[in-house]
LUMDO-842648 format. One record per residue (C-alpha): residue in one letter; z, y, x. Coordinates in nm, 2 decimals, padded with zeros to 4 digits. Example, Ala and Ser with C-alpha at 12.3 -4.5 7.8 and 13.67 -1.06 7.14 Angstrom:
REM residues 2
   type       c3       c2       c1
      A    00.78   -00.45    01.23
      S    00.71   -00.11    01.37
//
This chain:
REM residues 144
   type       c3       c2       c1
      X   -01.15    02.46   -00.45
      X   -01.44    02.37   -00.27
      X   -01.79    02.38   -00.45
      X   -02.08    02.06   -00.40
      X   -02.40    02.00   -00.44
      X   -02.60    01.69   -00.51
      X   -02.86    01.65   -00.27
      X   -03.15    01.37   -00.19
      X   -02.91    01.09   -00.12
      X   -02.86    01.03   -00.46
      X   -02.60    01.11   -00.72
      X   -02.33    00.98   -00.51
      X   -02.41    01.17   -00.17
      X   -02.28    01.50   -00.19
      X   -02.24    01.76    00.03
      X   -02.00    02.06    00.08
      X   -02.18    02.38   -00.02
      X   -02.12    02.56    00.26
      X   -02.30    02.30    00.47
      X   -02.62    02.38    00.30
      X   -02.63    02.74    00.39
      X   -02.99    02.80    00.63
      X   -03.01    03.08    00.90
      X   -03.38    03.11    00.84
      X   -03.33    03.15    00.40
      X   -03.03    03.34    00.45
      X   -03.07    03.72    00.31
      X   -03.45    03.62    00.22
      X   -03.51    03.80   -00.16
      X   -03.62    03.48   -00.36
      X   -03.85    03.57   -00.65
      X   -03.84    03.27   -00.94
      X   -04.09    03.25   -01.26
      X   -03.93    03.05   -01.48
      X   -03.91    02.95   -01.86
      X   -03.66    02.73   -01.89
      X   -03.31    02.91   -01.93
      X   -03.10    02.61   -01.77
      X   -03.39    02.54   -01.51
      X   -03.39    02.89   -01.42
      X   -02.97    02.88   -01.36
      X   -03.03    02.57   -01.16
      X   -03.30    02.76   -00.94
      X   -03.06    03.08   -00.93
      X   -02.72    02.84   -00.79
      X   -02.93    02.58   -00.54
      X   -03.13    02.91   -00.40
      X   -02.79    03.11   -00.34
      X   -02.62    02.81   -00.21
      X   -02.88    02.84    00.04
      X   -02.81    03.19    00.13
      X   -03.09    03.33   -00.01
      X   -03.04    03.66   -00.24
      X   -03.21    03.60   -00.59
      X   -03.43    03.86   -00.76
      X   -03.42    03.86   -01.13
      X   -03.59    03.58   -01.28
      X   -03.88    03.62   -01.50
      X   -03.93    03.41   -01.77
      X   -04.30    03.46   -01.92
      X   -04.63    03.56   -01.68
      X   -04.64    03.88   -01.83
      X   -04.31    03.97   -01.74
      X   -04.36    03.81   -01.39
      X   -04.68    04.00   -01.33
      X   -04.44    04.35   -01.40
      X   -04.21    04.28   -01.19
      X   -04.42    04.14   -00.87
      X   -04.52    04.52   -00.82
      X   -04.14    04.64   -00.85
      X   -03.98    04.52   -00.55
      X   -03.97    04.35   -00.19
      X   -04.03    03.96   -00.22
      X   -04.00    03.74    00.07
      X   -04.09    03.44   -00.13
      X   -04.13    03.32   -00.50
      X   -04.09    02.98   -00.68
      X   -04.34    02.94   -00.93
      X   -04.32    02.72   -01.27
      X   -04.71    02.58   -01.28
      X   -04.69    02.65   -01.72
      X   -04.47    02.91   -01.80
      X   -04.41    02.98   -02.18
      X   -04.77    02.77   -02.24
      X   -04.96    03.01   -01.95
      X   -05.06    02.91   -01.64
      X   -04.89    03.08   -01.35
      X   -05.17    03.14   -01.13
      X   -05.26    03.47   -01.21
      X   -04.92    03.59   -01.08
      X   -05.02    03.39   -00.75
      X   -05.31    03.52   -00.69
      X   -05.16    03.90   -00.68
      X   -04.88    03.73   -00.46
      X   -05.14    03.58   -00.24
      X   -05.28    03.89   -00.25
      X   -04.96    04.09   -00.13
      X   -04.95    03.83    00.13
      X   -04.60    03.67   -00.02
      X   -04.60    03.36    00.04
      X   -04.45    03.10   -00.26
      X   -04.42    02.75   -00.38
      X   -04.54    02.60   -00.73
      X   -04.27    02.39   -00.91
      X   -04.35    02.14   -01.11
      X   -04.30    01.78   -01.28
      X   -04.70    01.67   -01.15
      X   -04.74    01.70   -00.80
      X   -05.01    01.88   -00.62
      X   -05.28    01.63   -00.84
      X   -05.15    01.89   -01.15
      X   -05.28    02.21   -00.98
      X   -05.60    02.33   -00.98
      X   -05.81    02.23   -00.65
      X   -05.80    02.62   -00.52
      X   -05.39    02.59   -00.53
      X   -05.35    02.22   -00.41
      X   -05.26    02.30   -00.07
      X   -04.99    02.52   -00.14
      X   -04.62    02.40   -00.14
      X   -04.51    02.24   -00.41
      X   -04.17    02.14   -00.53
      X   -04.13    01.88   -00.82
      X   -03.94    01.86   -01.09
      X   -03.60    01.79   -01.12
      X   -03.52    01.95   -00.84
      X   -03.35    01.83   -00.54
      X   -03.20    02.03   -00.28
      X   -03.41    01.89    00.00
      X   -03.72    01.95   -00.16
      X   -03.62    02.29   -00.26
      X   -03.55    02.39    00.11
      X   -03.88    02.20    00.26
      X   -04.09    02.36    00.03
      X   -03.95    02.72    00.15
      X   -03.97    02.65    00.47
      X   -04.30    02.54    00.47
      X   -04.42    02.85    00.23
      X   -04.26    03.10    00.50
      X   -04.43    02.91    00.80
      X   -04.10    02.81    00.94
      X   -03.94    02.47    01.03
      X   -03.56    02.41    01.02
      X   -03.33    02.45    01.29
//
């Protein structure tokens, strides 16, 4: 049986999974802070439809903040307010690691505090497209 994906198109436009595999995510260790149980599922199965090998998700800053120290990141998805905190303290030790990342969330760039607003930024919900431009752009790449 073969799995699909909605994508930008809209809700009748799908797509094959396999054909949204990218050479330049594939094998890339995706690092996602996220509170939300079924947003942080929905993260985990677009990011490995994309190739890309998913750390374990943390769910509060604290938690986040433990874990940035404990592994390799190539690049992180971060929720903007996680469990009622602001995320930007884990950014700043990203930024400081030089790991690059994308904010998610339901307000845009206008939502983030002026230091942040030129960083990526995906909104919420989350489409495929977005997802994949926002990565791209966080690692400095452009799809091929």
């Amino acid at each position: 049986m073969q799995t699909f994906r909605q994508d930008a198109a809209g809700p009748l436009a799908r797509r094959p999974v396999d054909e949204l595999m990218m050479p330049e995510l594939e094998g890339r260790r995706v690092f996602v802070v996220e509170d939300e149980t079924y947003v942080a599922f929905l993260l985990e199965d677009i990011l490995a439809d994309l190739g890309c090998d998913v750390m374990p998700v943390a769910s509060t800053v604290a938690d986040a903040l433990a874990r940035v120290g404990a592994g390799a990141i190539d690049v992180a998805v971060l929720d903007v307010n996680v469990a009622g905190s602001p995320v930007f303290p884990v950014a700043e030790v990203l930024q400081e690691r030089g790991v690059p990342f994308v904010f998610s969330t339901g307000y845009g760039a206008v939502g983030l505090p002026e230091r942040w607003r030129s960083s990526p930024v995906v909104p919420k919900p989350f489409l495929v497209d977005d997802l994949k431009a926002g990565l791209m752009r966080a690692l400095g790449l452009q799809p091929g």
